[in-house]
PAPA-662180 format. One record per residue: residue number from 1; residue in three letters; x, y, z of N, C-alpha, C, O, CB in turn. Coordinates in steps of 0.1 Angstrom, whole numbers, plus 5000, padded with zeros to 4 digits. Glycine has a CB too. Layout:
# residues N
NUM:ala:X:Y:Z:X:Y:Z:X:Y:Z:X:Y:Z:X:Y:Z .
...
//
This chain:
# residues 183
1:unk:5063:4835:5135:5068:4832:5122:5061:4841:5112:5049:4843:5112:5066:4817:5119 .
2:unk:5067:4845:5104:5064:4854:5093:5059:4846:5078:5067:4841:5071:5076:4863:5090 .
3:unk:5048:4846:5076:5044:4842:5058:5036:4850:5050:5031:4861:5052:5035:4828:5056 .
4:unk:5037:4845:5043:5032:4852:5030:5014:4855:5029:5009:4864:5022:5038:4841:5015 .
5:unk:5007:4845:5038:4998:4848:5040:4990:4863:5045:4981:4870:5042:4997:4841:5045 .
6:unk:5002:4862:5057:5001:4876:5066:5001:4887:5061:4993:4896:5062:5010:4879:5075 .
7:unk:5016:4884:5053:5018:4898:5047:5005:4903:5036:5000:4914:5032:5033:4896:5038 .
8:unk:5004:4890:5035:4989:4901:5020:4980:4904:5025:4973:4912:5019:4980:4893:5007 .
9:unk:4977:4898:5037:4966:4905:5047:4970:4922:5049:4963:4932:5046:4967:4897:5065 .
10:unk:4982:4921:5053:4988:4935:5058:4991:4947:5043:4987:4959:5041:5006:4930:5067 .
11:unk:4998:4939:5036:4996:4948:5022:4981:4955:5019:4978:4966:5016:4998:4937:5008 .
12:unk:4970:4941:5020:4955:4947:5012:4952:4955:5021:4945:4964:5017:4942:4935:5008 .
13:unk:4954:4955:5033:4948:4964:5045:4958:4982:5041:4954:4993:5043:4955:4953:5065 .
14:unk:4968:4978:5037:4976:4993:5033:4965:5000:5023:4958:5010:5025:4993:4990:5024 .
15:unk:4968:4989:5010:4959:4997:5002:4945:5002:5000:4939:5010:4993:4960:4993:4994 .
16:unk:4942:4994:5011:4925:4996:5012:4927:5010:5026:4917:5017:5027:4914:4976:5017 .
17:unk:4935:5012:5034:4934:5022:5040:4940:5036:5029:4936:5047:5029:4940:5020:5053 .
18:unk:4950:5030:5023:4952:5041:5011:4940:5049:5005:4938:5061:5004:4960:5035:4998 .
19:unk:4931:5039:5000:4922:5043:4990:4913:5052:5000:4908:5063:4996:4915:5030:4982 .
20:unk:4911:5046:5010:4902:5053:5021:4907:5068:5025:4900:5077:5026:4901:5042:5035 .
21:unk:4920:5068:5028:4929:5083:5026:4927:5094:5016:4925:5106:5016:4942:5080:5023 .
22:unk:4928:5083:5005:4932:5095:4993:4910:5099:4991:4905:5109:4984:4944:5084:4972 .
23:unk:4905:5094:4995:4889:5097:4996:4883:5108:5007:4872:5115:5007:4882:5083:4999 .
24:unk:4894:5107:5016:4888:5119:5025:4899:5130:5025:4898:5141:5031:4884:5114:5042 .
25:unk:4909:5126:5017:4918:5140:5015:4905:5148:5006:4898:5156:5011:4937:5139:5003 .
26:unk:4903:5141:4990:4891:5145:4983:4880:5156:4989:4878:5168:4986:4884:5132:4979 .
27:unk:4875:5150:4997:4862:5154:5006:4867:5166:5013:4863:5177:5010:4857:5142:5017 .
28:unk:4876:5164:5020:4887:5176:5029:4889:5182:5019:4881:5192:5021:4903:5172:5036 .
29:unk:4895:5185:5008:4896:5195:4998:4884:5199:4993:4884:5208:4985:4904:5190:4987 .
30:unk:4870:5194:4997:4858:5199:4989:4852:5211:4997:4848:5222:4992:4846:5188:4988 .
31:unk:4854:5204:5014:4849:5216:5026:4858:5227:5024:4854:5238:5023:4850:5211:5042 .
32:unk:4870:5222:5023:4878:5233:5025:4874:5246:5015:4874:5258:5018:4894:5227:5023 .
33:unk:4871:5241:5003:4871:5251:4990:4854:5255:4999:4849:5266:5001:4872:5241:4967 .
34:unk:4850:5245:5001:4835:5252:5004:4835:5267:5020:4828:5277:5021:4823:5235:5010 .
35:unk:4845:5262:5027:4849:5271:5038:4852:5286:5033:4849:5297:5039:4861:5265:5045 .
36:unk:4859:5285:5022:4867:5294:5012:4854:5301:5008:4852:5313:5009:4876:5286:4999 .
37:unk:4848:5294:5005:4839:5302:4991:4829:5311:5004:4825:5323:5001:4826:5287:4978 .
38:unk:4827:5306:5016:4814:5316:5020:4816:5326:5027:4806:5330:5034:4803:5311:5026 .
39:unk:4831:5334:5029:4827:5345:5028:4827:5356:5019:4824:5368:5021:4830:5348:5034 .
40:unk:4833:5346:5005:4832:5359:4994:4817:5356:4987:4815:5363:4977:4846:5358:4980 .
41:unk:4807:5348:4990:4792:5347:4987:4787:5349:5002:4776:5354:4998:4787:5330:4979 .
42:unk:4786:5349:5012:4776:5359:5024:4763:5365:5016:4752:5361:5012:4785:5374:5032 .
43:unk:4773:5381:5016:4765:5389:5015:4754:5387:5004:4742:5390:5006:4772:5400:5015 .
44:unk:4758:5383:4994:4744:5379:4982:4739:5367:4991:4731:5370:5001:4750:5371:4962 .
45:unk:4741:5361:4990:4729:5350:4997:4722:5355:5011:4710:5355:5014:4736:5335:5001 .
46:unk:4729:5358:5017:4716:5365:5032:4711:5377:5025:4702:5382:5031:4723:5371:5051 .
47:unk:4715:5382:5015:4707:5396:5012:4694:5387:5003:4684:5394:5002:4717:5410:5001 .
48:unk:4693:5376:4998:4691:5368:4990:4681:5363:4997:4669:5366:4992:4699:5360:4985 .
49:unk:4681:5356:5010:4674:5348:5017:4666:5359:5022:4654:5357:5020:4681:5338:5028 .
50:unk:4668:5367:5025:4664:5380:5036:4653:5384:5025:4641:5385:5030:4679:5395:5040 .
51:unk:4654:5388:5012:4642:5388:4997:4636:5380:4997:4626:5384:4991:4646:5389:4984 .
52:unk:4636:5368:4999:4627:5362:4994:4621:5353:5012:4616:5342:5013:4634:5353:4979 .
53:unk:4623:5362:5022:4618:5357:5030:4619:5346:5043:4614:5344:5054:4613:5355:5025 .
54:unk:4631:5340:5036:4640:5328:5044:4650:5332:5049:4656:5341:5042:4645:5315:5036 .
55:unk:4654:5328:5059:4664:5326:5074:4675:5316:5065:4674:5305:5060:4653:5316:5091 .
56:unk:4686:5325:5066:4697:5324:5059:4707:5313:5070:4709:5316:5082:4702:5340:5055 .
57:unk:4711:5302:5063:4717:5289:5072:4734:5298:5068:4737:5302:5056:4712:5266:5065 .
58:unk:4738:5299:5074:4754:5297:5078:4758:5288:5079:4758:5286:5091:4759:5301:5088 .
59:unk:4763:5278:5073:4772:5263:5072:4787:5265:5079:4794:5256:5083:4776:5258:5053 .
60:unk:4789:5274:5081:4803:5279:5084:4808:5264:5092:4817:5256:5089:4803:5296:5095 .
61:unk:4799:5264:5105:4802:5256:5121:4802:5241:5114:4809:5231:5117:4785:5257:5138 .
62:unk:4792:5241:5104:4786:5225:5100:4799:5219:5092:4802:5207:5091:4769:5226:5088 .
63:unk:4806:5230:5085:4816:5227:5079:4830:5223:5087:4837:5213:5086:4817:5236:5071 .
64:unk:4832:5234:5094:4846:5235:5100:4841:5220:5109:4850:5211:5108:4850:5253:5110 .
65:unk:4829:5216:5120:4830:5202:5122:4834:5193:5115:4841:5185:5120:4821:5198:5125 .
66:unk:4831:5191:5101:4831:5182:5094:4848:5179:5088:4853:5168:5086:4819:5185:5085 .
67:unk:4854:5193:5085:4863:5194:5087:4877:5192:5097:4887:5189:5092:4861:5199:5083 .
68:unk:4875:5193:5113:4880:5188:5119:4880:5172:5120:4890:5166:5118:4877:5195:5127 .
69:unk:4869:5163:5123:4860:5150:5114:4876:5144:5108:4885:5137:5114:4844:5158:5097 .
70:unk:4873:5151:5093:4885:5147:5085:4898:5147:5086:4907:5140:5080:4886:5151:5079 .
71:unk:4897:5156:5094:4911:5158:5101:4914:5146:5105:4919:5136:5099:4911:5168:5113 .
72:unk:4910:5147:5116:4913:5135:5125:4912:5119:5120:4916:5109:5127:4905:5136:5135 .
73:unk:4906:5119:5108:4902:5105:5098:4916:5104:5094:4923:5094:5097:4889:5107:5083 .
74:unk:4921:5114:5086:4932:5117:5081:4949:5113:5088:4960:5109:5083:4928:5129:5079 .
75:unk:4945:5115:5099:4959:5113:5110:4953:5102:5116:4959:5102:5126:4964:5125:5122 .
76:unk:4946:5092:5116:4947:5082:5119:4949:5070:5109:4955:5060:5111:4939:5081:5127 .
77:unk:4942:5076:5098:4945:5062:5085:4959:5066:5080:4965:5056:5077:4933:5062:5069 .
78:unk:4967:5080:5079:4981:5078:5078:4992:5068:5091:5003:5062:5089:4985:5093:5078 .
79:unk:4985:5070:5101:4993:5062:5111:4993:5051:5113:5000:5046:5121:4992:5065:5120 .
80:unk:4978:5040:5103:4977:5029:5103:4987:5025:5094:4995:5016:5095:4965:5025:5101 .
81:unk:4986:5034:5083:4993:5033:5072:5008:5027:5070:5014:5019:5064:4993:5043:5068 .
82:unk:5010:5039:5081:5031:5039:5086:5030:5028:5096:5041:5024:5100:5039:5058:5097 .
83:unk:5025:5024:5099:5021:5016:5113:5020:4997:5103:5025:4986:5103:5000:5024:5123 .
84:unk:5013:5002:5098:5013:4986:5085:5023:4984:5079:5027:4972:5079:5005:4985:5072 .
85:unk:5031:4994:5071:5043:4998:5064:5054:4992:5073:5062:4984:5068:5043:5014:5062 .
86:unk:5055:4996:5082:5065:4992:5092:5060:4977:5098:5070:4972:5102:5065:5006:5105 .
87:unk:5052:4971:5100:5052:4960:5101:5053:4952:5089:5059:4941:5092:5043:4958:5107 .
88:unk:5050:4954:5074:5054:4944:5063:5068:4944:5063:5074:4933:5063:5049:4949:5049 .
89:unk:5077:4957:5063:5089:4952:5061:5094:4947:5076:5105:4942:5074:5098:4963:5055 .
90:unk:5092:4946:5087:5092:4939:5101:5091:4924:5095:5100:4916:5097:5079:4944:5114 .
91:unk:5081:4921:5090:5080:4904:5085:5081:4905:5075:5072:4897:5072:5068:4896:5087 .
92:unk:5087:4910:5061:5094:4906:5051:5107:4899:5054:5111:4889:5050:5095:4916:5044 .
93:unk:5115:4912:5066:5128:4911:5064:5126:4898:5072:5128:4888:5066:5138:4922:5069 .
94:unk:5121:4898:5085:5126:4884:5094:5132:4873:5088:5129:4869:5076:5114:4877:5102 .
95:unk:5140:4866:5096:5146:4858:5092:5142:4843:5094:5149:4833:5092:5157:4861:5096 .
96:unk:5127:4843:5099:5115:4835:5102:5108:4838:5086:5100:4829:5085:5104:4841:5118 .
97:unk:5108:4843:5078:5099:4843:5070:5097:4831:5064:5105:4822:5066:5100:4851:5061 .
98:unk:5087:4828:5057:5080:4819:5054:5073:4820:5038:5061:4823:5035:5070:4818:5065 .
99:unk:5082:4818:5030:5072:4819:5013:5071:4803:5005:5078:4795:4999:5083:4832:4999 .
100:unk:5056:4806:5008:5051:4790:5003:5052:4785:4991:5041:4785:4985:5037:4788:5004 .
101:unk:5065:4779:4985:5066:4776:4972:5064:4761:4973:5062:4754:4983:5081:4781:4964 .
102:unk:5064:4758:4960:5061:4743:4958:5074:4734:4958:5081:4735:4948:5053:4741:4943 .
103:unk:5078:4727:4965:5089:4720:4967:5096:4714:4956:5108:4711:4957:5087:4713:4975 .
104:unk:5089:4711:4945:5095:4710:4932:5091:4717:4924:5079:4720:4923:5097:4701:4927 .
105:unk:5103:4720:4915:5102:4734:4905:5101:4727:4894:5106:4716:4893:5116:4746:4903 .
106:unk:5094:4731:4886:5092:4733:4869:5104:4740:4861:5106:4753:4860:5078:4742:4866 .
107:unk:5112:4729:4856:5124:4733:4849:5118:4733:4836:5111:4724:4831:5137:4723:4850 .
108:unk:5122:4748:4827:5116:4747:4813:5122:4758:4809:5124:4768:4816:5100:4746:4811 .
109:unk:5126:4757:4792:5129:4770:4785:5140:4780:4794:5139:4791:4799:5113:4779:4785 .
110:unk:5153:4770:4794:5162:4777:4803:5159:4786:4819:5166:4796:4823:5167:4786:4794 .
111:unk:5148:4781:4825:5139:4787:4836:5140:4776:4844:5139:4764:4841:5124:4792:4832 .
112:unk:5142:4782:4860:5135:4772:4868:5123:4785:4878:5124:4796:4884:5149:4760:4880 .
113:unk:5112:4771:4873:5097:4781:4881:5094:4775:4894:5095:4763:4896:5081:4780:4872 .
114:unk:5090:4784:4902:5090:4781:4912:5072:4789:4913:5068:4800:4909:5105:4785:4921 .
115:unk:5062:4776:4920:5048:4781:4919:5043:4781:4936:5048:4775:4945:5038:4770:4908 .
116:unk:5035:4789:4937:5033:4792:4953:5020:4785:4953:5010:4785:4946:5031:4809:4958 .
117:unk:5025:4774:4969:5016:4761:4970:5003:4771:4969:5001:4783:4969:5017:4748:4986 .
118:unk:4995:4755:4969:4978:4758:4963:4975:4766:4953:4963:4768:4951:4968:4764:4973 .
119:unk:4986:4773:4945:4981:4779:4935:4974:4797:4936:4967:4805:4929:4971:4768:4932 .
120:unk:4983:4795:4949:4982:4810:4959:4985:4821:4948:4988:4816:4938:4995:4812:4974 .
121:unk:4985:4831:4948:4986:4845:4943:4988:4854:4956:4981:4852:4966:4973:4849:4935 .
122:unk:4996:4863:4956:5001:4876:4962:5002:4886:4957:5013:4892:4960:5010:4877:4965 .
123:unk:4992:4891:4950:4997:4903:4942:4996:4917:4951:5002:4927:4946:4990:4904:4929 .
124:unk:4988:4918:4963:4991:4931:4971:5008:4929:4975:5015:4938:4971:4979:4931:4987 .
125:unk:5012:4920:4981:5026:4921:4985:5035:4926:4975:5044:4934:4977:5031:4908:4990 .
126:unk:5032:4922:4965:5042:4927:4954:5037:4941:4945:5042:4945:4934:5042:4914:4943 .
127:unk:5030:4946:4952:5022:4958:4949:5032:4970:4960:5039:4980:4957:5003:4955:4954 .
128:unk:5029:4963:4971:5039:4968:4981:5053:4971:4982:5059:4981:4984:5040:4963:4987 .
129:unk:5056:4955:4980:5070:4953:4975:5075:4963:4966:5085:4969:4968:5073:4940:4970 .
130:unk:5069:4964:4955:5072:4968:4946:5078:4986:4946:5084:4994:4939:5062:4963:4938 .
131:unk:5071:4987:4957:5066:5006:4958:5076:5008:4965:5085:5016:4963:5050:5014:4967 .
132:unk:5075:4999:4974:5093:5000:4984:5100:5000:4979:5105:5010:4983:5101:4993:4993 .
133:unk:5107:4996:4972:5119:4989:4964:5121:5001:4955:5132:5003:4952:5116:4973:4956 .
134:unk:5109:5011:4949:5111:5014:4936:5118:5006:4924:5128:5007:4918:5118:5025:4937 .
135:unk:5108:4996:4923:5106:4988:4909:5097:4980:4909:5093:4973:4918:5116:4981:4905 .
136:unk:5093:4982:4893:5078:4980:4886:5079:4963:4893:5088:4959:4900:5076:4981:4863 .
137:unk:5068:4956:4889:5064:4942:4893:5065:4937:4879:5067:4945:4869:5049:4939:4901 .
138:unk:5063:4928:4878:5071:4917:4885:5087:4922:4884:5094:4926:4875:5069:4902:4876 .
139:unk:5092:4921:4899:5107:4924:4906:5116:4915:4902:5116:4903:4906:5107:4924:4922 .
140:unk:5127:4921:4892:5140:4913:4890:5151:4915:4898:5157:4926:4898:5144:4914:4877 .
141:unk:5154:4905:4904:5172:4908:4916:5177:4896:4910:5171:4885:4910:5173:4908:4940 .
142:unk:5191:4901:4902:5199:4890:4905:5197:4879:4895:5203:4869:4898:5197:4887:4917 .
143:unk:5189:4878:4883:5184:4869:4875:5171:4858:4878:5167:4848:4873:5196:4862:4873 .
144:unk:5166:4867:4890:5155:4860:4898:5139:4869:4900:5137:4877:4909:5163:4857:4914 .
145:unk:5130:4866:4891:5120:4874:4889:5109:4865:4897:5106:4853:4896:5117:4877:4874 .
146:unk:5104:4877:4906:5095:4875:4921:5083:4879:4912:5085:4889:4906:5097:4887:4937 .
147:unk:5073:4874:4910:5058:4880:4909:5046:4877:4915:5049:4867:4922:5053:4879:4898 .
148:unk:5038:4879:4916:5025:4872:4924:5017:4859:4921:5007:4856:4926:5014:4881:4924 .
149:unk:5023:4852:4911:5021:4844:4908:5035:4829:4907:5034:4817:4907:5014:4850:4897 .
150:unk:5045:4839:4906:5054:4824:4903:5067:4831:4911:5065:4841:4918:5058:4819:4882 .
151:unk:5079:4826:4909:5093:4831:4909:5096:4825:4900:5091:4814:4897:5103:4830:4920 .
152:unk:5103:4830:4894:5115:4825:4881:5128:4826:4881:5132:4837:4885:5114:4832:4870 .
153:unk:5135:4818:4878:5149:4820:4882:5158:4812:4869:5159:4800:4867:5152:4813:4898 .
154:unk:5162:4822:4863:5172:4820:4846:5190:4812:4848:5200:4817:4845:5177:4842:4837 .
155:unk:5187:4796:4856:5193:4787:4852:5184:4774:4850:5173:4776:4843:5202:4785:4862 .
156:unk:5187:4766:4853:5182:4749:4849:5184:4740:4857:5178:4729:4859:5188:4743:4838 .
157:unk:5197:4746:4864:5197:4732:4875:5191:4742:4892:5192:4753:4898:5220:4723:4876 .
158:unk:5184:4730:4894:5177:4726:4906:5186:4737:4921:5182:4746:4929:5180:4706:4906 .
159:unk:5199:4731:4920:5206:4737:4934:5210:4753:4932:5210:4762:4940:5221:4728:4937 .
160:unk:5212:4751:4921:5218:4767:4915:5206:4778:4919:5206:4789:4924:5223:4768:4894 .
161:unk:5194:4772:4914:5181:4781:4914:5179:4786:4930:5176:4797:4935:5167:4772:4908 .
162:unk:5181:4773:4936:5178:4776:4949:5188:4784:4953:5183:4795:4957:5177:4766:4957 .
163:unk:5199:4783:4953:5209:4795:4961:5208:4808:4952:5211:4819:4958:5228:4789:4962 .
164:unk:5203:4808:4939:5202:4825:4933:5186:4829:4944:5182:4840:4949:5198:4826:4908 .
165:unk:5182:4820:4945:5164:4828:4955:5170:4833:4964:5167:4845:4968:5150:4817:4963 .
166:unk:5178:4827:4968:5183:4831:4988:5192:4846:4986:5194:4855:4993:5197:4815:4998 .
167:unk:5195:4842:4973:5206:4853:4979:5200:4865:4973:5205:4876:4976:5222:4850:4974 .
168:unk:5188:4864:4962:5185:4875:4959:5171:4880:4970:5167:4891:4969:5184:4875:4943 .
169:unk:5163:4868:4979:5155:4874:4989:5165:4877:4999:5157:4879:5009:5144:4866:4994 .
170:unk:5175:4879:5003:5185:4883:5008:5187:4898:5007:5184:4906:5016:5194:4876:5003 .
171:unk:5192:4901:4995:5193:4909:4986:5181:4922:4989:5183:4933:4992:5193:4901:4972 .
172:unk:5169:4917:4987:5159:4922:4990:5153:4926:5006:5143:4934:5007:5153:4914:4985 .
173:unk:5160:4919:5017:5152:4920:5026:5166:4928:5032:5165:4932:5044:5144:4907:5031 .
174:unk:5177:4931:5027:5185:4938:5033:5184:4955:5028:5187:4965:5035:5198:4932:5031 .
175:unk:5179:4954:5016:5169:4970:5006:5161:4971:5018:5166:4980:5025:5156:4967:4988 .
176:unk:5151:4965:5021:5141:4967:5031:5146:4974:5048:5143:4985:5053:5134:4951:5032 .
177:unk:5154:4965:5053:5163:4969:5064:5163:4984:5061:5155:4993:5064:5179:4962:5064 .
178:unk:5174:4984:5055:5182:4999:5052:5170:5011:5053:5169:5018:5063:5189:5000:5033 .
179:unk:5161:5010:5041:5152:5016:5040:5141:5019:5054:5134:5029:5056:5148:5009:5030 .
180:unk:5142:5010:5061:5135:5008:5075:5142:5018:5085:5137:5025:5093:5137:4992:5081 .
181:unk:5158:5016:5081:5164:5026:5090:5162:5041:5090:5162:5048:5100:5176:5024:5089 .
182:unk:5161:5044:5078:5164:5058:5069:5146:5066:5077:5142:5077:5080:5166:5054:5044 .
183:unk:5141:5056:5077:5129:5061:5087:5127:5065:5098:5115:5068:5102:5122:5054:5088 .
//
C-alpha cells in the first residue's frame, strides 16, 4: 500500500541526494579546473621548488584519484536519484495510494478544506510533485488546490468536493503515468 508517509521519506531522500550531487559536481568542477591549471603552472613551480630547495609535489595522480572518487559518487547519487524518481511516481500513481486527510472537511468561504490527519505536512512531496508536473506549489487541477499543508477544493457541498479530489488526483496520477512512460 502506498501513503503519503512513504512518499516524503522518498521525496526528502531525492532532495537530500540532490543537494549531495549538485556538491560533488562543485568539487568535480574544482579538481577538474585544478587538473587544467598544472600544466600551464609546472614549469614555474618546479623551477620554483628546485630555488628554493624543495622537492616539487606533482598533485597530478592525487587529483585525477580524487577525481575518478567523484566520478563514481556522481553516477551513483544520479542513479539513486532516477531510481527514487521512479519509485515516487510508482507509488503516487498506484491505485493503493493512501492520502491521510481528515474525514471531515472544514466548509468555509465558498471552500471545502480538507486537513492531513495529525496535522501532518508534506511539503517534500509537493516539492516533487510539483517539479514533475511543471507547476509551482501549491498545485491547482481542476478547482482543487493540493499543498503541503491542506487541499482545497472551490465548492461547499461535501459530495461534490469529494468527487472534484478524485478526479483531479486522477487527473494527476495519469500526468505522472504518461510522464513515466516517455522515460
Amino acid at each position: 500500500m502506498a501513503d503519503f508517509n512513504f512518499l516524503e521519506q522518498v521525496a526528502t531522500q531525492i532532495k537530500r541526494n540532490r543537494q549531495q550531487l549538485t556538491d560533488v559536481e562543485d568539487e568535480l568542477s574544482t579538481i577538474n579546473f585544478r587538473i587544467h591549471e598544472i600544466p600551464l603552472k609546472i614549469s614555474t613551480e618546479s623551477t620554483f621548488a628546485k630555488m628554493i630547495g624543495e622537492q616539487y609535489v606533482d598533485a597530478t595522480q592525487e587529483l585525477e584519484t580524487a577525481k575518478e572518487r567523484l566520478l563514481k559518487e556522481k553516477e551513483t547519487l544520479t542513479a539513486k536519484i532516477n531510481d527514487d524518481i521512479s519509485t515516487f511516481i510508482s507509488e503516487f500513481t498506484s491505485p493503493d495510494l493512501v492520502i491521510p486527510l481528515e474525514s471531515n472537511p472544514l466548509v468555509a468561504d465558498g471552500n471545502t478544506f480538507f486537513k492531513y490527519k495529525s496535522g501532518n505536512t508534506y511539503k517534500s512531496i509537493f516539492d516533487i510533485l510539483s517539479e514533475l508536473l511543471g507547476l509551482s506549489s501549491p498545485i491547482l487541477v481542476k478547482d482543487v488546490m493540493f499543498s503541503p499543508t491542506e487541499i482545497v477544493i472551490k465548492v461547499t457541498d461535501e459530495y461534490e468536493a469529494k468527487q472534484k479530489f478524485l478526479s483531479s488526483i486522477n487527473e494527476v496520477q495519469k500526468t505522472l503515468s504518461i510522464k513515466r512512460r516517455k522515460e
